[in-house]
C-alpha positions in Angstrom: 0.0 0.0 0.0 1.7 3.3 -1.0 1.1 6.2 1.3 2.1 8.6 -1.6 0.3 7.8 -4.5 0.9 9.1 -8.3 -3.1 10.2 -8.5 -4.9 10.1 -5.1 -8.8 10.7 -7.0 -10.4 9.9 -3.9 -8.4 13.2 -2.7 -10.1 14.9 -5.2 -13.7 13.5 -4.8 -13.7 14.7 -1.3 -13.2 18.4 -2.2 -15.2 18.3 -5.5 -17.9 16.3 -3.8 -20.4 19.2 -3.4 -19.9 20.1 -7.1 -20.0 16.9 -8.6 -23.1 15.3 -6.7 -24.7 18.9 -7.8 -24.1 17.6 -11.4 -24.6 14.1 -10.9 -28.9 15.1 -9.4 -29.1 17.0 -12.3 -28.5 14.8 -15.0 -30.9 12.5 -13.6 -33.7 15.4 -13.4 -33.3 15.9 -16.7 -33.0 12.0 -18.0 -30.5 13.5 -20.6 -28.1 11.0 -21.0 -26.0 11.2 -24.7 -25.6 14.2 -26.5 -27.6 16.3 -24.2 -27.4 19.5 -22.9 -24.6 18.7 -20.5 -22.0 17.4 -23.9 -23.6 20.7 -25.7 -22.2 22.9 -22.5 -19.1 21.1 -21.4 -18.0 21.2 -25.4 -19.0 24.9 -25.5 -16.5 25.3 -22.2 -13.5 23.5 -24.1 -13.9 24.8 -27.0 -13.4 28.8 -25.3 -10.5 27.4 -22.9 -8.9 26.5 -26.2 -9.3 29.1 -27.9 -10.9 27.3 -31.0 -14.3 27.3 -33.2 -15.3 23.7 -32.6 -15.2 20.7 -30.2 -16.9 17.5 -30.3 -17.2 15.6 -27.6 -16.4 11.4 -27.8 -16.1 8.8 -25.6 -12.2 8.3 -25.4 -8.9 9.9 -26.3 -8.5 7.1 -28.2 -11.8 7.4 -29.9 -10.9 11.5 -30.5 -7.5 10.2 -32.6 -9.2 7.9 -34.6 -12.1 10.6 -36.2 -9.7 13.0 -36.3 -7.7 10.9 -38.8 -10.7 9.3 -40.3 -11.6 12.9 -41.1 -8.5 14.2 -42.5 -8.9 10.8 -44.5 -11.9 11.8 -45.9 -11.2 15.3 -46.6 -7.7 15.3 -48.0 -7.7 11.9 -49.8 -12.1 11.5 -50.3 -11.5 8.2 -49.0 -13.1 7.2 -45.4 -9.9 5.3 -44.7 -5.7 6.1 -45.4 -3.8 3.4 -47.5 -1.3 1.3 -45.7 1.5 3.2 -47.9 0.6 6.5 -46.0 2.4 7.4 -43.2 2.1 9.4 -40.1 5.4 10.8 -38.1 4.9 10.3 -35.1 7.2 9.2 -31.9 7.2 5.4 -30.0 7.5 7.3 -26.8 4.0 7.2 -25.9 1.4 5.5 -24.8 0.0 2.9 -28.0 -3.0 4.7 -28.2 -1.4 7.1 -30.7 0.1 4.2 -32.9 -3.0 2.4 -32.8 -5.3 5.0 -34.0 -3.2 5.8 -37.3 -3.1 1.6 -37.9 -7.1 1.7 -37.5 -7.4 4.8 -39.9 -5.4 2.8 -42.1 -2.7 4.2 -42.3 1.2 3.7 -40.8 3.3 4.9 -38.2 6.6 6.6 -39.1 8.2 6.3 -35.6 10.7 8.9 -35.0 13.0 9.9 -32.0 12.6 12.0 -29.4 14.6 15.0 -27.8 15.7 13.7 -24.4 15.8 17.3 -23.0 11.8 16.9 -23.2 10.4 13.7 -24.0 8.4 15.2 -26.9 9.1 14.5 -30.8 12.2 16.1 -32.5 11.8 18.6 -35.2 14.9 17.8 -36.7 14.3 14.0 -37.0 10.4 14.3 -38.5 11.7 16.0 -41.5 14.8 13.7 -42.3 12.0 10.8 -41.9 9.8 12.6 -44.5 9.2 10.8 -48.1 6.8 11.0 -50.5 4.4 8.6 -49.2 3.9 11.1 -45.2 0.7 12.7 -45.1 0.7 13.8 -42.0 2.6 14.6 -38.3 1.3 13.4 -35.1 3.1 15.1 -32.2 2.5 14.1 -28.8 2.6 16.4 -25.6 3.8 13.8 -23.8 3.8 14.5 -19.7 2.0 17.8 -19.8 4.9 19.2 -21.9 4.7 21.0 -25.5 6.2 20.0 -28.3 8.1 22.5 -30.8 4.9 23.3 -32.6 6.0 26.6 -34.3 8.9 24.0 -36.0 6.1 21.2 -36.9 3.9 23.5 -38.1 6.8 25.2 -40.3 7.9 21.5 -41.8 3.7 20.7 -42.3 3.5 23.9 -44.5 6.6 23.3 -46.1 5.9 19.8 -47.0 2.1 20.0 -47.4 1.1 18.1 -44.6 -1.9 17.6 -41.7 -1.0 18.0 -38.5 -3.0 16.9 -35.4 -2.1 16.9 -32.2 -2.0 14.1 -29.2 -2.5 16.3 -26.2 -4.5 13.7 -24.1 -1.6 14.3 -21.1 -1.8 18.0 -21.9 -5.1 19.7 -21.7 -3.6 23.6 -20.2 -0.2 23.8 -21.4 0.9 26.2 -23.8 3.7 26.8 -25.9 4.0 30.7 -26.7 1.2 31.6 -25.0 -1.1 29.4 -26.9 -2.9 26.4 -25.8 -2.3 23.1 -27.2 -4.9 21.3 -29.2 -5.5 24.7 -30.9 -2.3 25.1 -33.4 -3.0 22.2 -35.6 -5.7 20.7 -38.1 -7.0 19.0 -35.0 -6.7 18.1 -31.6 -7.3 15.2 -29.4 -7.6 15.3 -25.9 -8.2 12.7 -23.7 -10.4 12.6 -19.9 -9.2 9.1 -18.7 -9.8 9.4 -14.6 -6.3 9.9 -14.1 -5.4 12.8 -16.5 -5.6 16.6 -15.2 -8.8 17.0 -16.3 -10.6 13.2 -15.4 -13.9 11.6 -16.1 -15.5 8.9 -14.0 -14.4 6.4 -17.1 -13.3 7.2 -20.4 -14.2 10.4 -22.8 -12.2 12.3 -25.1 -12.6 15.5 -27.1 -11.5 16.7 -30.3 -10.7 20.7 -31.1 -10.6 22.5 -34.5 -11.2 25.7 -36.2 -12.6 23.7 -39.3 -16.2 23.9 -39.5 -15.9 20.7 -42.0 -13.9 18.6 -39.6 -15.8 19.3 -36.8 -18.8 18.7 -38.8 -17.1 14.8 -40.3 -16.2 14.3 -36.7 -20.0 14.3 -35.0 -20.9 12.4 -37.6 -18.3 9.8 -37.2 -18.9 9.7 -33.5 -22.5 9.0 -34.5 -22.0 6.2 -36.6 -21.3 7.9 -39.7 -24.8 9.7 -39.9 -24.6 13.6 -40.7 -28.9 12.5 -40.9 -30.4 10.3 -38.2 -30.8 6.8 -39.8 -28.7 7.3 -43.0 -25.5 6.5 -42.6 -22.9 8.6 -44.7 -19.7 6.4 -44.5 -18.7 4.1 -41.5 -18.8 5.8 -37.7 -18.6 4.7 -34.5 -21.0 4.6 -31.4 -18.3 6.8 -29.7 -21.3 9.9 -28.7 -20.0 11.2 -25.1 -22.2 10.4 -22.3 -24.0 13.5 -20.9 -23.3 12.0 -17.4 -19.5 12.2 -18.2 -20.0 15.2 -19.5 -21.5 16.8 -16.4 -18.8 15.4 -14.1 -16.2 17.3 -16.1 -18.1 20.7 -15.8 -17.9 20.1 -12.1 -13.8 19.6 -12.4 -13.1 22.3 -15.2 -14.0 25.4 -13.2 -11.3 24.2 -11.4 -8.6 22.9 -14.6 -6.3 26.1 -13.7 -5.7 25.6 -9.8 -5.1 22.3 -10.1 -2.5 22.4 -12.4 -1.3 25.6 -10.5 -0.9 23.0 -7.3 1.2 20.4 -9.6 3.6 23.3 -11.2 3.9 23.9 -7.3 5.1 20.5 -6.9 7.0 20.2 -9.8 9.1 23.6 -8.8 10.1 22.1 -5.3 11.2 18.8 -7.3 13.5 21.5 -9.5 14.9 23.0 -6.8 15.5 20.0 -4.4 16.3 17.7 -7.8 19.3 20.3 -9.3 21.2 19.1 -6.3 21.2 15.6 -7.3 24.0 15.3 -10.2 22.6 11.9 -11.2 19.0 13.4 -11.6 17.9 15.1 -14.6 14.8 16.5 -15.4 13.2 18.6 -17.7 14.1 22.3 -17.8 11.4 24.1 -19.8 11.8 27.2 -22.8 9.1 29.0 -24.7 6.5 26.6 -22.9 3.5 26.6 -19.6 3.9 22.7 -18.7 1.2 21.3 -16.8 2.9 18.3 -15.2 0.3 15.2 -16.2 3.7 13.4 -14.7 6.8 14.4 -13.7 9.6 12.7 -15.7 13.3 12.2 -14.2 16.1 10.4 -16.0 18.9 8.8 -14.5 22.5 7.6 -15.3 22.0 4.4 -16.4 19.2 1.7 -16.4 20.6 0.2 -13.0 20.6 3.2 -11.2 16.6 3.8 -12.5 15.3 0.3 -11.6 17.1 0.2 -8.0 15.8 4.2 -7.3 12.1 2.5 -8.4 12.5 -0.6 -6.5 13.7 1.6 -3.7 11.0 4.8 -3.8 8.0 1.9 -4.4 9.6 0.3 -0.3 9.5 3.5 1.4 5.6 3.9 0.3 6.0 6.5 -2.8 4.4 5.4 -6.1 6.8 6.1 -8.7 6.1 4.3 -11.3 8.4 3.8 -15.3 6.2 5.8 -18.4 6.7 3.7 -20.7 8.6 0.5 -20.5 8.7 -0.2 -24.1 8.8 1.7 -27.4 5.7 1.3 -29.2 7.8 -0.8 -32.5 8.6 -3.4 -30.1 5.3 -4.4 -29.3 4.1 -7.2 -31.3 0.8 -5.9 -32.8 3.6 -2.9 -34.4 6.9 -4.4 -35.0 5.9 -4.5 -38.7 6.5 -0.5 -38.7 10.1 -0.4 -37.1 12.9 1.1 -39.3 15.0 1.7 -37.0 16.1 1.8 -33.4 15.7 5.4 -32.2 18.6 5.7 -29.8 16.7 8.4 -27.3 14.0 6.5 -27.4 15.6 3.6 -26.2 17.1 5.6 -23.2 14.3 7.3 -22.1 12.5 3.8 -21.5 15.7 2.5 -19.9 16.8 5.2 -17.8 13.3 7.3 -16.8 10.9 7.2 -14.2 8.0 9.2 -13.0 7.3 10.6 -9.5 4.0 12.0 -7.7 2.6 15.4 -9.1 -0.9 15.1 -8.2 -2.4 18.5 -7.2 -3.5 17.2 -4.0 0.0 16.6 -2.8 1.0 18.0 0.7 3.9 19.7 0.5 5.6 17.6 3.7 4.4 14.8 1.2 6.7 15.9 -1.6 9.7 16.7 0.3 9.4 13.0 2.1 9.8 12.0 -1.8 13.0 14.6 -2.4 14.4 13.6 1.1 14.2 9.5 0.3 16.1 10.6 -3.4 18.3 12.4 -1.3 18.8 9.3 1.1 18.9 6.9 -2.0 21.7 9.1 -3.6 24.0 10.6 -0.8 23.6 7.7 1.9 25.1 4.8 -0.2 
């Protein structure tokens, strides 16, 4: 039983618990349970905390990937699916949700490195990997941190590309002054319980200033129908529940202080963690992170695995993000080209530690003083 926990929702529940029961009572007044009022409001909400035109609500991050590219597919190429020979930049440092969404549009993943100073995709490799059969770049904003997207967006327009952004770990952060999910064609976000902004089970959104996309996207979320019972091309059942929907009203008024209470966190683990010369972390430029996780990386694999194995015994739940790049998972090892040497170091030598926003701050200086004890009391 860990007594410092990576997401404590129950935390959470107990000082939303006024709000969210409000929400809760009235959804079932109402009986308004998909695509109701309460999707209509908390899609109306996103979409001016973004700063874009449109958002459709789904029921997954996942789910908010897979439209998006199903209606690029149909707008760029007038096909409801990409051909295998099309490919998508994207990096293997992230969860397979990204990967899997381009397979199931039908197209394939370009894996490319990342820059270890961030975690996020690197500029420089997405346009060597360009060839005449990329179509698109998907850039994730992996752990609540930005990706270049002034550079991706330069090397889209330059090579006549779509670009759409993975920002399910990312919903706040900004990259000069702009919030992510609003620079590209599209963006998808996700509302898993344990990102920043959490349902009580899955949802997702996606966010555009294309009137056309948004208007393919609702009716792929509605099984392809722009016309109730006439199906336009193949959807999916993936309509957000209005119960989900209110539930993430209740949280959203509160989106900003809560990932005001994790930049707190994560400025106490820069201070105490630039001491440590075998830590490094991420140092941030022309960016507002919002800490989904907190990344470290250490020396060398050994060092990570004993500092887990050690953090985990003194009750702190740190936990490795991700263990394996996404082209050595069986269901994608078709799609490897190469081994991407960063990538392969960051799931060797990183770890994440506790950033929740309902952190005590006694709580995250018992984590800095056991990384402390682990480093200097060898």
């Amino acid at each position: 039983m860990f007594k410092i926990k990576l997401l404590d929702l129950k935390r959470e529940y107990l000082f939303l618990r006024k709000e969210i029961n409000t929400q809760i009572k009235d959804s079932i007044r109402t009986q308004d349970w998909v695509l109701g009022r309460k999707v209509e409001e908390f899609e109306e909400r996103a979409a001016k905390y973004l700063g874009v035109k449109y958002t459709v609500g789904v029921n997954s991050g996942t789910d908010a990937l897979l439209i998006s590219l199903r209606s690029l597919a149909l707008k760029i190429k007038r096909k409801e699916f990409f051909e295998e020979r099309d490919e998508i930049i994207t990096p293997a440092f992230t969860f397979l949700a990204t990967a899997e969404a381009i397979v199931r549009a039908g197209a394939s993943p370009h894996f490319v490195d990342i820059d270890l100073s961030t975690f996020t995709i690197d500029p420089d490799q997405i346009e060597k990997a360009i060839t005449k059969n990329t179509v698109g770049i998907l850039p994730v904003h992996l752990y609540g941190f930005s990706c270049v997207m002034e550079r991706i967006l330069n090397l889209a327009q330059k090579y006549n590309l779509f670009v759409v952004e993975d920002c399910a770990q990312a919903l706040g952060a900004e990259f000069k002054n702009k919030k992510v999910g609003s620079f590209a064609d599209l963006g998808a976000f996700s509302f898993f319980p344990s990102k920043n902004l959490g349902a009580w089970g899955d949802a997702g959104l996606i966010a555009t200033n294309s009137k056309h996309l948004a208007k393919i996207c609702k009716a792929l979320r509605n099984h392809g129908q722009f016309k109730k019972y006439d199906a336009e091309f193949l959807g999916y059942n993936s309509r957000l529940d209005s119960l989900q929907a209110a539930i993430l009203l209740a949280k959203f008024k509160y989106l900003n202080k809560f990932n005001s209470l994790r930049k707190r966190v994560a400025r106490i683990y820069d201070t105490e963690l630039s001491k440590i010369e075998e830590v490094e972390f991420v140092r941030i430029k022309n960016q507002r992170p919002v800490y989904h996780l907190y990344p470290i990386r250490l020396a060398t694999k050994r060092s990570r695995d004993r500092l887990l194995e050690f953090l985990n015994s003194q009750g702190i739940q740190a936990r490795i993000y991700y263990p394996k790049p996404i082209y050595k998972m069986k269901a994608y090892e078709s799609f490897k080209k190469s081994i991407l040497n960063n990538t392969e170091e960051a799931v060797s030598k990183s770890l994440c530690l506790p950033v929740h926003p309902f952190l005590k701050e006694e709580e995250v200086f018992y984590v800095v003083g056991k990384i402390k004890e682990f480093f200097f009391k060898k």
